[in-house]
C-alpha positions as CSV (number, residue, x, y, z in Angstrom):
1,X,155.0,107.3,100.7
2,X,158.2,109.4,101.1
3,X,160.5,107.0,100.8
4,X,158.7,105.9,97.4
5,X,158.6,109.7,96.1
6,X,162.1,109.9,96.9
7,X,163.3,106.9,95.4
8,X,161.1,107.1,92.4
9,X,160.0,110.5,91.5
10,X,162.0,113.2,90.7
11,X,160.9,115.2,93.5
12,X,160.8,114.1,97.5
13,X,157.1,114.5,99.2
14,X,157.4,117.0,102.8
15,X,155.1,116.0,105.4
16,X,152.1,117.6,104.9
17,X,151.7,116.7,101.2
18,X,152.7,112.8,102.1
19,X,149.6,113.4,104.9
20,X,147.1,114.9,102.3
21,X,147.8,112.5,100.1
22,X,147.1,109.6,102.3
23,X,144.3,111.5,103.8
24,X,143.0,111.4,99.5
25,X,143.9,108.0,99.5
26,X,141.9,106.2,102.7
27,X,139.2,108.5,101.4
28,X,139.0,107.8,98.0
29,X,140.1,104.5,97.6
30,X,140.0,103.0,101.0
31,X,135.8,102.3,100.4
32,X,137.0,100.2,97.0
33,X,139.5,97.9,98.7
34,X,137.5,97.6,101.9
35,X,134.3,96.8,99.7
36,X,136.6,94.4,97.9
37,X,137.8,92.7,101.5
38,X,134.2,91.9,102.2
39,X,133.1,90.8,99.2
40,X,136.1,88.3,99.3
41,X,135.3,87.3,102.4
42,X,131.5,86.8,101.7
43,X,132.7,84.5,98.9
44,X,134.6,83.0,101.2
45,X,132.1,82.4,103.8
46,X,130.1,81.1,101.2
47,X,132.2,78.3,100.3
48,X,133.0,77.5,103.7
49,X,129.1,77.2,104.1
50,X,128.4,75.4,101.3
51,X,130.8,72.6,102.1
52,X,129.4,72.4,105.4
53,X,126.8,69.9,105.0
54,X,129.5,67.9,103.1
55,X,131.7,67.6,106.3
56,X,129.4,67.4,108.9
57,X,127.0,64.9,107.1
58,X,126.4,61.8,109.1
59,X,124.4,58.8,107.6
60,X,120.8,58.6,109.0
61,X,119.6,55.2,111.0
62,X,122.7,53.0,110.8
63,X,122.2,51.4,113.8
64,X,121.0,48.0,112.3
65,X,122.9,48.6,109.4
66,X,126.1,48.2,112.0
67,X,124.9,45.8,113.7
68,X,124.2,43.4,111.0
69,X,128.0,43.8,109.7
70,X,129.1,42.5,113.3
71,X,127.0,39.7,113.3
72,X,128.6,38.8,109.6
73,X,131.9,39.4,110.6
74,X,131.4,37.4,113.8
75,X,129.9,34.2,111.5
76,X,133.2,33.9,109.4
C-alpha cells in the first residue's frame, strides 16, 4: 500500500495510516471476498459432484454381455 500511495497519489502513506487502512480493509472488505472464495468454490464443488456419476459410472451386469462377444469373436 505504500509503495502504491507513493507512486500514484500525490501524497506517500506513513506507517500507521498504511496499518489502519489495511486494518479498514480486512475488516470491511475481507467478509465480501472471503464470502465470494466460498461461494466459488461451492460452485465448484458442485460441478465436480455433479460430473461424478458421469466418470465413475460403470455399466450394470455385463458379465454375459462379455462373454457372449468372446464367444463371437472366437467363431470368426
Amino acid at each position: 500500500m505504500k509503495r502504491y500511495f507513493r507512486e500514484n497519489m500525490p501524497e506517500e502513506l506513513g506507517d500507521l495510516a498504511a496499518g489502519l487502512l489495511l486494518d479498514f480493509f480486512l475488516e470491511e472488505v475481507g467478509p465480501a471476498i472471503y464470502n465470494q472464495a466460498i461461494a466459488d468454490a461451492q460452485k465448484r464443488m458442485d460441478k465436480v459432484v455433479s460430473e461424478l456419476g458421469g466418470d465413475l459410472y460403470r455399466d450394470e451386469f455385463q458379465y454375459w454381455l462379455k462373454e457372449d462377444r468372446k464367444r463371437r469373436d472366437r467363431g470368426r
